[in-house]
PADRENKOL-125116 format. One record per residue (C-alpha): residue in three letters; x, y, z. Coordinates in steps of 0.2 Angstrom, whole numbers, plus 2048, in hexadecimal, padded with zeros to 3 digits. Layout:
alaXYZ
...
//
This chain:
unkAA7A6EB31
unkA9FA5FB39
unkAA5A58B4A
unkAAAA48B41
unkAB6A53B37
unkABCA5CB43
unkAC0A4DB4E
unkAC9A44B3D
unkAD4A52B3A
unkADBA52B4C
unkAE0A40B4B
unkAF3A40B49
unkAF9A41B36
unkB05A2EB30
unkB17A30B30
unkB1DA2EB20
unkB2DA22B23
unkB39A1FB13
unkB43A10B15
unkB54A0DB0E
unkB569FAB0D
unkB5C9ECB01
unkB569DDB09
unkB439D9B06
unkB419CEB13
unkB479DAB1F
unkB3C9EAB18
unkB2C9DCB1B
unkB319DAB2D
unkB349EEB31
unkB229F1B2A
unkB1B9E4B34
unkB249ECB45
unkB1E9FEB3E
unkB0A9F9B3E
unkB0B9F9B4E
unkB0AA0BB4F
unkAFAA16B4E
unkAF8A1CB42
unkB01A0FB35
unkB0DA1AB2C
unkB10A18B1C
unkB21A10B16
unkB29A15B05
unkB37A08B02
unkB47A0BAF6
unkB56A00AF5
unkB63A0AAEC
unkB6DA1BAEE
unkB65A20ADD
unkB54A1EAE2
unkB57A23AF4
unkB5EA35AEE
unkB4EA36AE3
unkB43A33AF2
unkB4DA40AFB
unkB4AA4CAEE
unkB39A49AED
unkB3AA4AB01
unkB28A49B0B
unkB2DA3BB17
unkB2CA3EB29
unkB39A33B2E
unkB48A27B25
unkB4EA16B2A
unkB5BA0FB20
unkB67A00B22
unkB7AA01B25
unkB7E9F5B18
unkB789F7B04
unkB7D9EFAF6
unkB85A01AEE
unkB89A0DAFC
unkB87A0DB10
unkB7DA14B1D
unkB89A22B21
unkB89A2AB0F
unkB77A28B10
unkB75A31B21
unkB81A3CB1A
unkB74A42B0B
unkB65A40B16
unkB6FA4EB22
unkB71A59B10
unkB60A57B08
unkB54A57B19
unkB5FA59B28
unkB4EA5EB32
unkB49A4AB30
unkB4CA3DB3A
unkB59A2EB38
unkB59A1EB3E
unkB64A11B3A
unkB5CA00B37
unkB699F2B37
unkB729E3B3B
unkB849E7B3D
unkB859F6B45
unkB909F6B52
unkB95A02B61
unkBA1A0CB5B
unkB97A0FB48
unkB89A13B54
unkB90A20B5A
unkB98A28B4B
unkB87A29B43
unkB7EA32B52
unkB8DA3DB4F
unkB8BA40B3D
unkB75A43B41
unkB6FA33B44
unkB5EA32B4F
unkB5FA20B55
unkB64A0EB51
unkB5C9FEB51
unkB629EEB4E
unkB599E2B43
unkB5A9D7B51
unkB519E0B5A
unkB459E7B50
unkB369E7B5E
unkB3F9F7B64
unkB3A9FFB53
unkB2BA06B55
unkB2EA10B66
unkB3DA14B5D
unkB34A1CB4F
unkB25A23B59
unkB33A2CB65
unkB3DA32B56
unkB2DA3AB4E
unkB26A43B5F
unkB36A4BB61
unkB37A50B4E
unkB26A58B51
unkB2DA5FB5F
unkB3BA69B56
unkB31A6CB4A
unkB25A75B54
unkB35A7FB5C
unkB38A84B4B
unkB28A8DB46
unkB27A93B59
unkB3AA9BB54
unkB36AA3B44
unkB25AA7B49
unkB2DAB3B58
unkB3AAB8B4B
unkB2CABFB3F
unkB23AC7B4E
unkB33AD0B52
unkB37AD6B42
unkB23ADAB3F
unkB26AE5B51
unkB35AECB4C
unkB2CAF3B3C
unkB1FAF9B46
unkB27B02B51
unkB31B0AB46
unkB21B10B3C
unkB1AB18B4C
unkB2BB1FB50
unkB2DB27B40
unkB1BB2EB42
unkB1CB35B54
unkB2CB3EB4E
unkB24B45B3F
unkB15B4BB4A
unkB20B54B58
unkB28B5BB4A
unkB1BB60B3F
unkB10B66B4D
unkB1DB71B55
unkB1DB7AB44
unkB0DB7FB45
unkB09B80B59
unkB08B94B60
unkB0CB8FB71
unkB15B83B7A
unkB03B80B82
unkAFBB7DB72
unkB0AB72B6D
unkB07B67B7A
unkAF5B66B7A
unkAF2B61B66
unkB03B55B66
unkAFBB4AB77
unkAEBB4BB6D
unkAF3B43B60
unkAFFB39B67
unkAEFB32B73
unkAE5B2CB62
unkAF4B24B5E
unkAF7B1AB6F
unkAE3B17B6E
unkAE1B0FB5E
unkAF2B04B64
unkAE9AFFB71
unkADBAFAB6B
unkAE4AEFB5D
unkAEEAE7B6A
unkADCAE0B72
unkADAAD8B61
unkAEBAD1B5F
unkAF0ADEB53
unkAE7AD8B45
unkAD7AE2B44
unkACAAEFB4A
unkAB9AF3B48
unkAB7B03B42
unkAA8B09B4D
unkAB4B02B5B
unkAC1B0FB54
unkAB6B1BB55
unkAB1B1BB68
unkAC3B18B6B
unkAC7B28B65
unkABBB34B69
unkAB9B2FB7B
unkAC6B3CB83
unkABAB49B79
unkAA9B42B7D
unkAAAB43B90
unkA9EB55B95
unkA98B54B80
unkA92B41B7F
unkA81B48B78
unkA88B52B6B
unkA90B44B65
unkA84B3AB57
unkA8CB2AB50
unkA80B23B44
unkA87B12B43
unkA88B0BB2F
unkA8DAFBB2B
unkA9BAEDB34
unkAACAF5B2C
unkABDAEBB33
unkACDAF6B33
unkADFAECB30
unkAEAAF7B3B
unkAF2B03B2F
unkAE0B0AB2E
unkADAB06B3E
unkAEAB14B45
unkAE6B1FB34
unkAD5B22B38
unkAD6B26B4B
unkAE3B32B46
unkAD8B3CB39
unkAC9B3BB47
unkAD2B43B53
unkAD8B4FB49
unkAC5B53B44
unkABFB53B56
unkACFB5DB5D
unkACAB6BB50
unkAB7B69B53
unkABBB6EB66
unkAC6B7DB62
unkABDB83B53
unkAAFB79B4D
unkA9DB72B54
unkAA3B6DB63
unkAAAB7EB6A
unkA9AB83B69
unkA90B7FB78
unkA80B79B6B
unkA89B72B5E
unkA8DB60B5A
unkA93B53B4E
unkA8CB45B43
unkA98B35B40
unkA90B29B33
unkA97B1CB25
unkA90B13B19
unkA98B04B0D
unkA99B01AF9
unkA9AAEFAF6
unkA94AF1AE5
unkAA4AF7ADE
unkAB1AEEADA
unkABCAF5AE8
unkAB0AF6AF6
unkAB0B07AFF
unkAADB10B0F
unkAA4B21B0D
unkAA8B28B21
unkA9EB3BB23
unkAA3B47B32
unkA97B55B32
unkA98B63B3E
unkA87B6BB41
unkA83B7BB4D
unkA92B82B4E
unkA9AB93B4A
unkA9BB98B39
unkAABB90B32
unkAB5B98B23
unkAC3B8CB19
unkAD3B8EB20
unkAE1B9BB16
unkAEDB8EB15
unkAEDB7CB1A
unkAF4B78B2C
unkAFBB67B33
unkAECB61B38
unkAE2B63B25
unkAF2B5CB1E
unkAF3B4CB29
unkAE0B48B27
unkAE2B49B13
unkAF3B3EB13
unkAECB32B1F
unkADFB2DB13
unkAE8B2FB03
unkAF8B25B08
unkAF0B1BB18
unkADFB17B13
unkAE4B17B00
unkAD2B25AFD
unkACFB35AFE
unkAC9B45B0B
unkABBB51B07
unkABBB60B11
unkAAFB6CB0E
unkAAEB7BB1B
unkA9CB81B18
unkA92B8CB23
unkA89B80B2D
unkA99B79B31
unkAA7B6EB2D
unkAA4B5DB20
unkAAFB50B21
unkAADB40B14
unkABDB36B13
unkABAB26B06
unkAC5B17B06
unkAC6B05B02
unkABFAFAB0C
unkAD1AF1B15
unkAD5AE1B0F
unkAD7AD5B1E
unkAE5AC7B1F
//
């Protein structure tokens, strides 16, 4: 975008004004007070209640000034409608016979302001002060229900992470020997959680580079093995937060059972991380390997435990792909594929 565009679209936007009022001469001589504002809003002018509730219907007006006296109903009724149709809008009277006491009824019933007609050089202050603090509510508004979707967007998280601490105290207590063990492997994972949390707070919750999830992850486990560690970087990858926390808990799971079984409880074995990208498809995919070289041989498990069983659900119903495990000789393959997210 060029500066000259940028600097245009800052300029403040013209008020659209619609203006109830019969008498021409009198709309001629509120337009010419208006033009002294900057920028010179743009004045729609109707004269009866018919074409005054079209307008409304049709609504689009920043502000409405509208006379107390009309040829087939009154100011009030039409403050009254105003008040129905666009209550958010504001109302200024414009008139000649408005006296104290109607005055104050109508600030009662929602009007902004009043001006009389012969005093029309009050008008455009009038209007400018009307409109700054329309803006201003306005503003309140989106701030208001801005702060009620990030409550309610909270509130959904946290009961998500709830519901998924509760099922992995639960479900690692089922398959945890010793009390030992059950505390170890449930602040293991309870640790990638809080880590991937972290690092999607630093980025305003909205995404995370995957290479960043990855050192996130494995850096409790890479202090004393950071050379047995071979990250082979692919291509940029983004994360939305759903597979951003996914992904760091299948990763920890791989790393917790490469350190107590695998290539890394072996003092010359280690693991290779690389990812690759298909943009060809017409979903395009993430290809992630984890490959466990050096290490004792590994037979496949009798029966899958928790840890198998959250990798493989994480990507089916987190990641929306698929996990390959294949426990050969050499040592453990891991390929989990998965669309690539689709960011807001």
């Amino acid at each position: 975008m060029a500066q000259s565009d940028i600097l245009q679209s800052d300029k403040p936007q013209a008020a659209r004004i619609l203006m109830l009022e019969d008498s021409p001469l009198d709309a001629e001589l509120i337009r010419e007070h208006l033009e002294r504002i900057s920028p010179q809003p743009q004045i729609e002018r109707v004269e009866s209640r018919a074409t005054y509730m079209t307008a409304l219907e049709h609504g689009g007006f920043d502000l409405i000034l509208a006379d107390f006296s009309l040829p087939d109903f009154d100011g009030m009724t039409a403050l009254e409608m105003a008040s129905k149709a666009v209550p958010e809008i504001p109302f200024i009277f414009v008139s000649g016979v408005l006296g104290e006491e109607v005055a104050i009824e109508s600030f009662r019933h929602g009007a902004t302001d009043y001006v009389l007609k012969q005093r029309l050089i009050r008008l455009p202050a009038a209007v400018e002060r009307a409109l700054a603090e329309a803006r201003e509510k306005a503003e309140h508004r989106r701030a208001q229900h801005q702060k009620e979707l990030l409550v309610r967007e909270l509130s959904h998280r946290v009961k998500n992470t709830m519901a998924m601490v509760m099922s992995l105290v639960r479900r690692t207590a089922r398959s945890s020997a010793t009390v030992e063990q059950y505390a170890d492997v449930l602040l293991g994972r309870l640790r990638a959680m809080a880590d991937a949390h972290a690092l999607l707070f630093e980025t305003n919750w909205s995404q995370a580079e995957l290479l960043e999830v990855i050192h996130r992850t494995l850096a409790p486990y890479i202090q004393g093995r950071g050379g047995r560690f071979h990250i082979e970087a692919g291509p940029l990858v983004h994360l939305d937060p759903k597979a951003a926390l996914s992904l760091s808990m299948v990763l920890n799971e791989l790393t917790t059972n490469a350190v107590k079984y695998g290539a890394l409880s072996h003092e010359k074995g280690s693991v290779v991380i690389r990812w690759d990208r298909d943009d060809t498809a017409e979903a395009p995919l993430v290809m992630f390997d984890w490959e466990e070289i050096d290490g004792p041989t590994v037979q496949p498990p009798e029966d899958n435990g928790f840890g198998t069983t959250l990798i493989e659900r994480s990507v089916q119903y987190e990641l929306q792909g698929k996990a390959s495990l294949n426990y050969e000789p050499t040592g453990l393959k891991c390929r989990l594929t998965f669309p690539v997210p689709v960011l807001d």
